[in-house]
N, CA, C and O atoms as a GROMACS GRO file, in nm:
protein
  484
    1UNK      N    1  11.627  10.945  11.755
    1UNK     CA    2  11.644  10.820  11.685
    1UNK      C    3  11.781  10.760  11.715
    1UNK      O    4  11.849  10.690  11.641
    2UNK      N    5  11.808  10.803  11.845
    2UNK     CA    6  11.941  10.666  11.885
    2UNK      C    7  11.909  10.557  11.880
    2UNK      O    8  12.007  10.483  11.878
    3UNK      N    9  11.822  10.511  11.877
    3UNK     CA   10  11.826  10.344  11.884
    3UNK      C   11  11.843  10.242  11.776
    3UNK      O   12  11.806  10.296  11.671
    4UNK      N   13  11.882  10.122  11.756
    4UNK     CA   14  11.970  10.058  11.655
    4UNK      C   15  11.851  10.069  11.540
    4UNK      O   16  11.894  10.104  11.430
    5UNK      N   17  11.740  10.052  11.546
    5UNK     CA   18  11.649  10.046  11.419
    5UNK      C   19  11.686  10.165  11.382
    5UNK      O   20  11.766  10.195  11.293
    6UNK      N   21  11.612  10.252  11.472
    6UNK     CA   22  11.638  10.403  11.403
    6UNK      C   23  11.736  10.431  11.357
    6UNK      O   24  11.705  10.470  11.244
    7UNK      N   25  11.909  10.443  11.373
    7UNK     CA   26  12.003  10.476  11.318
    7UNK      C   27  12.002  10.356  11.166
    7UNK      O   28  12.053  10.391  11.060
    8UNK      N   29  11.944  10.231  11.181
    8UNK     CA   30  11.933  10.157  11.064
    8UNK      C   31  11.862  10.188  10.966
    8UNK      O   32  11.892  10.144  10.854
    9UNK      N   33  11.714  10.298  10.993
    9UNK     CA   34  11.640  10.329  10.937
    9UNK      C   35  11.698  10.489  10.836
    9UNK      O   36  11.674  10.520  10.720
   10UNK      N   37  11.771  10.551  10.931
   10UNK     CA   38  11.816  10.674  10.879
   10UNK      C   39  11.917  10.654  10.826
   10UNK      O   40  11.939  10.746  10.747
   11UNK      N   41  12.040  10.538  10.826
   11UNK     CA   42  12.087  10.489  10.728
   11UNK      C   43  12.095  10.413  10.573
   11UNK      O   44  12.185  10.411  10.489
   12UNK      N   45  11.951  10.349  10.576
   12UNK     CA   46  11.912  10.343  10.483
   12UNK      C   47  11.827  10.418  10.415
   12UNK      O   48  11.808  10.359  10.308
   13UNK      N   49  11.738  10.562  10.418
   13UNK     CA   50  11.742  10.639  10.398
   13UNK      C   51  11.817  10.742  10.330
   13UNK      O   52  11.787  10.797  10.224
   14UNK      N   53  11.927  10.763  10.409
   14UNK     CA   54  12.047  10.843  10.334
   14UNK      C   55  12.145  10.784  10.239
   14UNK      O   56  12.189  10.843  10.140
   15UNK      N   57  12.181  10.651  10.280
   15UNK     CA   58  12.230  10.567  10.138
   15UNK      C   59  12.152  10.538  10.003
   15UNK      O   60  12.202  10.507   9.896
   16UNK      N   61  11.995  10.557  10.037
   16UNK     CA   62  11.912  10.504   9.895
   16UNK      C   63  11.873  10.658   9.847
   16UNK      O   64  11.822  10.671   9.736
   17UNK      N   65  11.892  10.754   9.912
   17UNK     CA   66  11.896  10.864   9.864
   17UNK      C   67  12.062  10.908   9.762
   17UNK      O   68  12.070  10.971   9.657
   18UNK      N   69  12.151  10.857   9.827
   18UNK     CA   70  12.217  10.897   9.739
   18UNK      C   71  12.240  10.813   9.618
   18UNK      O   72  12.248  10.863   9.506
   19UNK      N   73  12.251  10.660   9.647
   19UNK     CA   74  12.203  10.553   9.513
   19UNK      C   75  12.134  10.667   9.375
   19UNK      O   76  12.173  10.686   9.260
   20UNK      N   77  12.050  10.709   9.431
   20UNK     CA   78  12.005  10.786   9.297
   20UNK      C   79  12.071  10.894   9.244
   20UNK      O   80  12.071  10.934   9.128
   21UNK      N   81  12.129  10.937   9.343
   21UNK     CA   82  12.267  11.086   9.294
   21UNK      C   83  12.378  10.989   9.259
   21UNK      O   84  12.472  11.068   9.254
   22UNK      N   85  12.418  10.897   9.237
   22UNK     CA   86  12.518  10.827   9.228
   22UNK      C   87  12.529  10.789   9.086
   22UNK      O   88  12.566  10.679   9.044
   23UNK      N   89  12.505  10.857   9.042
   23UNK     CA   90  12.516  10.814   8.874
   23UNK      C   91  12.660  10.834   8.779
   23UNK      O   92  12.667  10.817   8.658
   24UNK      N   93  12.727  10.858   8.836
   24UNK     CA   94  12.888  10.829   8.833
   24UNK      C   95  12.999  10.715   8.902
   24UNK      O   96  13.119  10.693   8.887
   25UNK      N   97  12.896  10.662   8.980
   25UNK     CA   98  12.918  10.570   9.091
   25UNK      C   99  12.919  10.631   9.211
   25UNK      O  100  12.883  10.745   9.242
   26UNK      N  101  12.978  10.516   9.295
   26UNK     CA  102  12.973  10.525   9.433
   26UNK      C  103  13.025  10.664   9.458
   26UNK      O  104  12.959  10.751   9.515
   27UNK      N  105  13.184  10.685   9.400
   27UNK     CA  106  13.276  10.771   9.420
   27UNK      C  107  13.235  10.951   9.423
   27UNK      O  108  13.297  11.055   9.444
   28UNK      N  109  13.164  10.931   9.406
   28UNK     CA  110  13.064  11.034   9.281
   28UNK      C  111  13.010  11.117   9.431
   28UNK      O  112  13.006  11.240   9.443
   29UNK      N  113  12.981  11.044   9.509
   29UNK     CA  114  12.925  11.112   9.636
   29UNK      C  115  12.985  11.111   9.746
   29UNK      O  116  12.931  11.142   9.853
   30UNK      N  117  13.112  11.071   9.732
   30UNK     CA  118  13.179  11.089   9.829
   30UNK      C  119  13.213  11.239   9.951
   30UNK      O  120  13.247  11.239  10.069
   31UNK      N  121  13.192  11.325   9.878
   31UNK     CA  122  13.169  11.458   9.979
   31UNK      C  123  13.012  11.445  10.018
   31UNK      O  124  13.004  11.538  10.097
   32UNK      N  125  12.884  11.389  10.012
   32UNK     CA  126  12.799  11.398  10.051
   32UNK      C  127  12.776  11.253  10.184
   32UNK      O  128  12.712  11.231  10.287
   33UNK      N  129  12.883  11.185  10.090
   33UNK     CA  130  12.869  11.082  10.242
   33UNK      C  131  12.945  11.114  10.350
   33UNK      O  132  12.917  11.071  10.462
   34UNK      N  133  13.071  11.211  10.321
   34UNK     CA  134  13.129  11.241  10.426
   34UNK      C  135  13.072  11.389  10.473
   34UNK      O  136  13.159  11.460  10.522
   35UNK      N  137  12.992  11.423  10.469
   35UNK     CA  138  12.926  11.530  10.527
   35UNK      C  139  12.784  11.495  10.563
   35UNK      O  140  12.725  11.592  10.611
   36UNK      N  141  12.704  11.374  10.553
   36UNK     CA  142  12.614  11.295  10.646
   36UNK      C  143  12.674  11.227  10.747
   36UNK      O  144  12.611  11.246  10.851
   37UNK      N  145  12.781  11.148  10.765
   37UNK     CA  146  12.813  11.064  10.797
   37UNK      C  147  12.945  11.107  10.933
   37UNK      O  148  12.982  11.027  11.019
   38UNK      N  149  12.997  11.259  10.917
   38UNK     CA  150  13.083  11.288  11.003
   38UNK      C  151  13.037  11.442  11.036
   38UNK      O  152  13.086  11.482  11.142
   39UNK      N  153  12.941  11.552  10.957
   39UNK     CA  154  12.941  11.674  10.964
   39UNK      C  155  12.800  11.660  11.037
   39UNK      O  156  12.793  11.710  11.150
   40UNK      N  157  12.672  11.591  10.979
   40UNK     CA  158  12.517  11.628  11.012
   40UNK      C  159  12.529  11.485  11.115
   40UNK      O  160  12.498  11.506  11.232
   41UNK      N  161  12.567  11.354  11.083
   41UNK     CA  162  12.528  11.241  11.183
   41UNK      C  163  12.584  11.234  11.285
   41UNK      O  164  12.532  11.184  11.385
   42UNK      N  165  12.740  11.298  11.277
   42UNK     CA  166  12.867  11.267  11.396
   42UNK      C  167  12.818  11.093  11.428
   42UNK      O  168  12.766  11.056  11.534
   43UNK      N  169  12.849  10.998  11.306
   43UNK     CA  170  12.858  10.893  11.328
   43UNK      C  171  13.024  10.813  11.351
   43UNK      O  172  13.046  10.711  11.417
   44UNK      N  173  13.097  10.875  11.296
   44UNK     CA  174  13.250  10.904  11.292
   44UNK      C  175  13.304  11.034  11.247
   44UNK      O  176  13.247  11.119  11.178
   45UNK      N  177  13.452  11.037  11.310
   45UNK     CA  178  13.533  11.137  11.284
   45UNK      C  179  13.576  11.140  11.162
   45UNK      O  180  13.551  11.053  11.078
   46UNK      N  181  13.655  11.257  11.140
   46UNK     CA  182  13.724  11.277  10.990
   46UNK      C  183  13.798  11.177  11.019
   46UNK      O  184  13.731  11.082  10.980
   47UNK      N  185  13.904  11.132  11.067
   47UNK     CA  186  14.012  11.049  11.087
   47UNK      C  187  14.005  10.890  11.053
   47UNK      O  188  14.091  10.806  11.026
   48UNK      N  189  13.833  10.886  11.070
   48UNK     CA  190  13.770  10.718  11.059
   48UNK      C  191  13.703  10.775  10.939
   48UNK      O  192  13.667  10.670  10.885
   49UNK      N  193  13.666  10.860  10.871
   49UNK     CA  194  13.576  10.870  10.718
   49UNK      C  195  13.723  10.812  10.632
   49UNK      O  196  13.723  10.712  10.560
   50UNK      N  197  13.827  10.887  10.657
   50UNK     CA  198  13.978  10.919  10.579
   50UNK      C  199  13.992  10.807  10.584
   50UNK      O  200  14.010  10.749  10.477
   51UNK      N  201  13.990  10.722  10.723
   51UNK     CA  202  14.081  10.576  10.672
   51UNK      C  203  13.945  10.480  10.613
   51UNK      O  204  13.995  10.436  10.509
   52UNK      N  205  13.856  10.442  10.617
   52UNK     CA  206  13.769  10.368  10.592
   52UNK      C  207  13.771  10.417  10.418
   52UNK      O  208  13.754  10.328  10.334
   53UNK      N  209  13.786  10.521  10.386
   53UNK     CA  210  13.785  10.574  10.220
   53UNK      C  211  13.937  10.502  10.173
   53UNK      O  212  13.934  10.440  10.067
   54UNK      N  213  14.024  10.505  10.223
   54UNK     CA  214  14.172  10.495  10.224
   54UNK      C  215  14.159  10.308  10.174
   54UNK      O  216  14.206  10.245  10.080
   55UNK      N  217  14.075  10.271  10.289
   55UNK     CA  218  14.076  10.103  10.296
   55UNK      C  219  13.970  10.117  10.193
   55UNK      O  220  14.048  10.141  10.101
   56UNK      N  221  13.857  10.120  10.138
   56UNK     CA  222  13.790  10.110   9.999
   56UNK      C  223  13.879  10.085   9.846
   56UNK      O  224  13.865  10.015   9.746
   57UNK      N  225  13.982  10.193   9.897
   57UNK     CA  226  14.033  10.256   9.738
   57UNK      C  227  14.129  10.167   9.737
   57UNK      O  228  14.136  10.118   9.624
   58UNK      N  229  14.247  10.099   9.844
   58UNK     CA  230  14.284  10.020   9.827
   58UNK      C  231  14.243   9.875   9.826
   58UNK      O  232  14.337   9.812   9.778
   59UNK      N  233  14.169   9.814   9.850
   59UNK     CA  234  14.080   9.674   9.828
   59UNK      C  235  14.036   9.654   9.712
   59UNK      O  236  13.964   9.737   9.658
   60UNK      N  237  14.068   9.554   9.661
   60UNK     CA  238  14.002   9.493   9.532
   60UNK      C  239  13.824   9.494   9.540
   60UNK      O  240  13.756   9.473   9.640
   61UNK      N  241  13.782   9.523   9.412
   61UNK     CA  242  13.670   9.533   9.411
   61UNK      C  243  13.574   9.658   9.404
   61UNK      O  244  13.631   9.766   9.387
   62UNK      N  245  13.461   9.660   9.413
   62UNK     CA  246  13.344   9.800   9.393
   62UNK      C  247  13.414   9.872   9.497
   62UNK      O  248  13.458   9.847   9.609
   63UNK      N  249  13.405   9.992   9.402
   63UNK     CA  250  13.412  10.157   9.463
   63UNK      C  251  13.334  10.173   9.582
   63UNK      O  252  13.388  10.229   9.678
   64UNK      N  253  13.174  10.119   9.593
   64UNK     CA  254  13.068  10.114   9.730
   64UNK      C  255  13.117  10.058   9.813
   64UNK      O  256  13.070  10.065   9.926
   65UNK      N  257  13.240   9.976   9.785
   65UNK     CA  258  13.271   9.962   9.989
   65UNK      C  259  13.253  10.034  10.056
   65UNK      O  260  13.174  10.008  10.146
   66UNK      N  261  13.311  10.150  10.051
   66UNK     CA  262  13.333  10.255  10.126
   66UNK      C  263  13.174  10.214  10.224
   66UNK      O  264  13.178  10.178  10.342
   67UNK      N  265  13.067  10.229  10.157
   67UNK     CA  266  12.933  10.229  10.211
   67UNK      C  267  12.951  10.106  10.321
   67UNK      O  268  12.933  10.101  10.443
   68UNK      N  269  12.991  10.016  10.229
   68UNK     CA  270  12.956   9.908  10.403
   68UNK      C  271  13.070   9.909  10.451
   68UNK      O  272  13.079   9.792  10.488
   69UNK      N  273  13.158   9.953  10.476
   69UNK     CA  274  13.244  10.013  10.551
   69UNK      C  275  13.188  10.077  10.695
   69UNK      O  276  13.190  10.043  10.814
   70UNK      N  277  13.146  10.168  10.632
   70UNK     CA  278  13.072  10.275  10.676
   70UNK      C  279  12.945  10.233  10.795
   70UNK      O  280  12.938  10.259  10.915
   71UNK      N  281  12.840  10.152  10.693
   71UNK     CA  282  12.757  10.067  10.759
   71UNK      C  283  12.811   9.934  10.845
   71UNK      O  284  12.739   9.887  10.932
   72UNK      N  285  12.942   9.876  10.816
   72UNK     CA  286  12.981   9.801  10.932
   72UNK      C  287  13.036   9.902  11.077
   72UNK      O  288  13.042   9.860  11.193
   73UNK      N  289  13.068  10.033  11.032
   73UNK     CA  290  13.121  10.131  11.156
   73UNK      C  291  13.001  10.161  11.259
   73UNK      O  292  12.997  10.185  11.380
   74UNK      N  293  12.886  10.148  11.140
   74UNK     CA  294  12.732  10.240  11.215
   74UNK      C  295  12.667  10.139  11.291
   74UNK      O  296  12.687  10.124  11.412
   75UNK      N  297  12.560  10.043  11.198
   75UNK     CA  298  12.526   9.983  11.236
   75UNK      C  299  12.539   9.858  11.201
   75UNK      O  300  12.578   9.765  11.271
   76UNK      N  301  12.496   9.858  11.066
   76UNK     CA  302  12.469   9.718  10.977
   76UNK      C  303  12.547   9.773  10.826
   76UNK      O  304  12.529   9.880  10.768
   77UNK      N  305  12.622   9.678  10.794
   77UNK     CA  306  12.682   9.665  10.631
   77UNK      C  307  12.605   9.606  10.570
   77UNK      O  308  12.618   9.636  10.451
   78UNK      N  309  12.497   9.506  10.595
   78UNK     CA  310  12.429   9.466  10.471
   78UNK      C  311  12.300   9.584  10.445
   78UNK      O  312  12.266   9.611  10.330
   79UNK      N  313  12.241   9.643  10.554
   79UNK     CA  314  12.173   9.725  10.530
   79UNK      C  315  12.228   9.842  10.479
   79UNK      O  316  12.144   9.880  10.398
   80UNK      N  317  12.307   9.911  10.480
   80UNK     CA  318  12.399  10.025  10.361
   80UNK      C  319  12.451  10.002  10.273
   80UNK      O  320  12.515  10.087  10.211
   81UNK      N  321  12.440   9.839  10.223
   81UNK     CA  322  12.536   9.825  10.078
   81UNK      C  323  12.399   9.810  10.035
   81UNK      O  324  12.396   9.835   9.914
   82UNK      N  325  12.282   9.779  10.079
   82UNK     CA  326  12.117   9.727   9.987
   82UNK      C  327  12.137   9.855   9.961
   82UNK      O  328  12.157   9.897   9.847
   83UNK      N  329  12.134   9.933  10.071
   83UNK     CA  330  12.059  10.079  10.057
   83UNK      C  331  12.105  10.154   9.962
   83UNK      O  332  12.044  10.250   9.915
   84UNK      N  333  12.224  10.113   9.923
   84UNK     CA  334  12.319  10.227   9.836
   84UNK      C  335  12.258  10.165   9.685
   84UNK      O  336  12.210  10.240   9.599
   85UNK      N  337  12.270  10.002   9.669
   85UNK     CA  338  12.264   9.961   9.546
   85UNK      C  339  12.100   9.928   9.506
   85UNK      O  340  12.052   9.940   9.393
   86UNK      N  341  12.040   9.890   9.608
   86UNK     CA  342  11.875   9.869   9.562
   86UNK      C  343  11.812   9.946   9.449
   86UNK      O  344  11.796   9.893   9.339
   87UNK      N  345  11.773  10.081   9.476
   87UNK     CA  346  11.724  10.199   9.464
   87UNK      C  347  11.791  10.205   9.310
   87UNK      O  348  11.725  10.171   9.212
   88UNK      N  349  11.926  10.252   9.301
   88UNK     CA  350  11.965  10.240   9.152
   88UNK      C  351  11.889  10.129   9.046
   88UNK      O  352  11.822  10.156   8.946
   89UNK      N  353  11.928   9.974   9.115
   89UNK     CA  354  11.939   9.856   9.059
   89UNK      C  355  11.768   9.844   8.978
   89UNK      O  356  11.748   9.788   8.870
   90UNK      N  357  11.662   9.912   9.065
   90UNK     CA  358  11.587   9.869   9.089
   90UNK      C  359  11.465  10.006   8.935
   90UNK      O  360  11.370  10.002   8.857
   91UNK      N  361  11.537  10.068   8.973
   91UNK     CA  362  11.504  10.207   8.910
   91UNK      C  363  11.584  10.195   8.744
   91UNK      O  364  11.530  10.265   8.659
   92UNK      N  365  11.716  10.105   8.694
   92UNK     CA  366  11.753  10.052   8.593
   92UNK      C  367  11.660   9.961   8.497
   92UNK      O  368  11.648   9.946   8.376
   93UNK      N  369  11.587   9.895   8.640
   93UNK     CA  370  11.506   9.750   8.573
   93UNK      C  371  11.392   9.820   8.512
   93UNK      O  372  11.336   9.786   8.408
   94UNK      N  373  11.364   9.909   8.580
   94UNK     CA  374  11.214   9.928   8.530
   94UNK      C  375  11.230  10.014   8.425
   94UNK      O  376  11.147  10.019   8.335
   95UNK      N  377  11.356  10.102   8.426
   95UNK     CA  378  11.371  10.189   8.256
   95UNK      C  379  11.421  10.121   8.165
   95UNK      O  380  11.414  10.151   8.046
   96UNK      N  381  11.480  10.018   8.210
   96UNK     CA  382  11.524   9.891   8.086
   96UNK      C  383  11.420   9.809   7.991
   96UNK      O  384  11.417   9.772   7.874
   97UNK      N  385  11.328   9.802   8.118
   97UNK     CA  386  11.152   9.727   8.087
   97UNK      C  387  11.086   9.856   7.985
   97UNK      O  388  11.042   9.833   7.872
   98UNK      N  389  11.087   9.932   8.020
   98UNK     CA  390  11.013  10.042   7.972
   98UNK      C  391  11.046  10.111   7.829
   98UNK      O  392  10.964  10.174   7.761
   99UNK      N  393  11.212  10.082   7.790
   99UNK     CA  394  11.268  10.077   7.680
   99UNK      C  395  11.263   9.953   7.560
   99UNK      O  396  11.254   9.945   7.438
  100UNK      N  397  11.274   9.864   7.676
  100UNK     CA  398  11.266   9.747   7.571
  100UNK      C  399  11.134   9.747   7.551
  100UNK      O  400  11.138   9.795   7.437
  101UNK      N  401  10.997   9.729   7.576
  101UNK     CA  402  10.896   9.740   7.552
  101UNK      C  403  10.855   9.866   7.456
  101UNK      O  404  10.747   9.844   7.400
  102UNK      N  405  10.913   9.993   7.422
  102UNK     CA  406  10.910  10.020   7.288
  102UNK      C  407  10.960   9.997   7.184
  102UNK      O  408  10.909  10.027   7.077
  103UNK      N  409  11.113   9.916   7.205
  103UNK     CA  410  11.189   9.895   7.114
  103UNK      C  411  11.089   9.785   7.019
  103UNK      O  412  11.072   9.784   6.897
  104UNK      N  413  11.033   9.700   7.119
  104UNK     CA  414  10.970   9.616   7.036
  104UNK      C  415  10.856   9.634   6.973
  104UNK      O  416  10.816   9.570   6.876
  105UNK      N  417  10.793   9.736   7.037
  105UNK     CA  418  10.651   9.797   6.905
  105UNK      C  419  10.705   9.874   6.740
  105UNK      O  420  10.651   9.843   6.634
  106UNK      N  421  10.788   9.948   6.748
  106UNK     CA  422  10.870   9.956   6.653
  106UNK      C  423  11.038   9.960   6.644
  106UNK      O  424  11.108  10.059   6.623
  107UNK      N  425  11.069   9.857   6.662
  107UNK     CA  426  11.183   9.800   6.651
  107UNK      C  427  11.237   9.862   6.545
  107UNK      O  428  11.188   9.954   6.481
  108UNK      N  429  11.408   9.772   6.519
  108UNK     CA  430  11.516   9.852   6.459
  108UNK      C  431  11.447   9.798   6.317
  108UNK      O  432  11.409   9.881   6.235
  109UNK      N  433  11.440   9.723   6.304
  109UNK     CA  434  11.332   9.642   6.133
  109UNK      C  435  11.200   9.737   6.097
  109UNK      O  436  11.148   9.757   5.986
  110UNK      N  437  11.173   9.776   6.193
  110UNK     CA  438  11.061   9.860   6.059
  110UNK      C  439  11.107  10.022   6.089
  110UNK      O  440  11.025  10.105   6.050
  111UNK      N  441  11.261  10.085   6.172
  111UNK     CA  442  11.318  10.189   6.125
  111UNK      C  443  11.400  10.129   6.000
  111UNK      O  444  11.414  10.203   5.903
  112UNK      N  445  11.449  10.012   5.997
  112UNK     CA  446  11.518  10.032   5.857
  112UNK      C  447  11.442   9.985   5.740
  112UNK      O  448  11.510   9.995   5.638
  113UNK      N  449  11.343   9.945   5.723
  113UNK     CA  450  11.246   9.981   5.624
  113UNK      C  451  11.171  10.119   5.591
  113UNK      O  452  11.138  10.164   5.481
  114UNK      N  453  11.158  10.160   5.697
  114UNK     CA  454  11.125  10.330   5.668
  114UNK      C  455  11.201  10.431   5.598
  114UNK      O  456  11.179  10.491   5.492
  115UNK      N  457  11.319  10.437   5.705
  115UNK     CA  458  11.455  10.481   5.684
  115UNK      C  459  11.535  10.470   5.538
  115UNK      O  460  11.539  10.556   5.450
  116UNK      N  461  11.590  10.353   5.538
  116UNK     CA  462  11.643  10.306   5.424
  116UNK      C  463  11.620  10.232   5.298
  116UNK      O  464  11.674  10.125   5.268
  117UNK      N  465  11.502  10.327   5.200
  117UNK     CA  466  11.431  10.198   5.084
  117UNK      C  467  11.567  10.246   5.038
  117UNK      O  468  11.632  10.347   5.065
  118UNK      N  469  11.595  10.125   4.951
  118UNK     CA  470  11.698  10.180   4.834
  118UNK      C  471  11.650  10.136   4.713
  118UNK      O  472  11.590  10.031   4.735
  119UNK      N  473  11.647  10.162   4.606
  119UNK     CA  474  11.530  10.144   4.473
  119UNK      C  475  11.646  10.036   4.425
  119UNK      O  476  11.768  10.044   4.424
  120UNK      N  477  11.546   9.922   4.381
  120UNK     CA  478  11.519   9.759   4.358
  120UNK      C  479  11.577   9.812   4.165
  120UNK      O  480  11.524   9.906   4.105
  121UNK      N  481  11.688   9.726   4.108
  121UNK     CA  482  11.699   9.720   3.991
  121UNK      C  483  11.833   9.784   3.917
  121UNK      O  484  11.845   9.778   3.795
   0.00000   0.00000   0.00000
């Protein structure tokens, strides 16, 4: 899979895989991106993981640079910043949907009628 799809394909792959381990943020996986990305891909050296992390932490803004960083080194940055944030974003919506849709069969109004009579008089 040298070829530009393929390395695009196995990049987004391994970024939407970790999106879901990323539940601390970006930062959170930082030994797993630098051990895809310089130990199993040899897409860069330690020397280019170090400074591309170096240039993240100093730049204003999300911790996930690093990712399109990364994906501007490989292949594509817009395809490793989707890949990193999709998968989370996407996996939020639907447990947000899935929460709010019980909240509203019994909502916080008929726990505090259950919950809390307090006797009238």
């Amino acid at each position: 899979m040298n070829t530009p799809t393929g390395t695009l394909l196995t990049m987004a792959w391994t970024f939407g895989l970790m999106s879901l381990l990323a539940i601390g943020g970006a930062n959170s996986t930082i030994p797993e991106m630098h051990r895809g990305a310089v130990e199993v891909r040899h897409w860069m050296s330690d020397a280019q993981f170090a400074d591309m992390f170096a240039i993240a932490q100093l730049s204003p803004g999300p911790n996930v640079l690093i990712v399109t960083l990364i994906g501007y080194h490989v292949a594509g940055a817009l395809v490793a910043t989707f890949a990193m944030c999709g998968p989370s974003a996407v996996l939020a919506y639907f447990v947000s949907n899935v929460l709010t849709a019980r909240t509203s069969r019994s909502g916080p109004r008929s726990c505090r009628r259950r919950w809390f009579r307090f006797p009238s008089g």
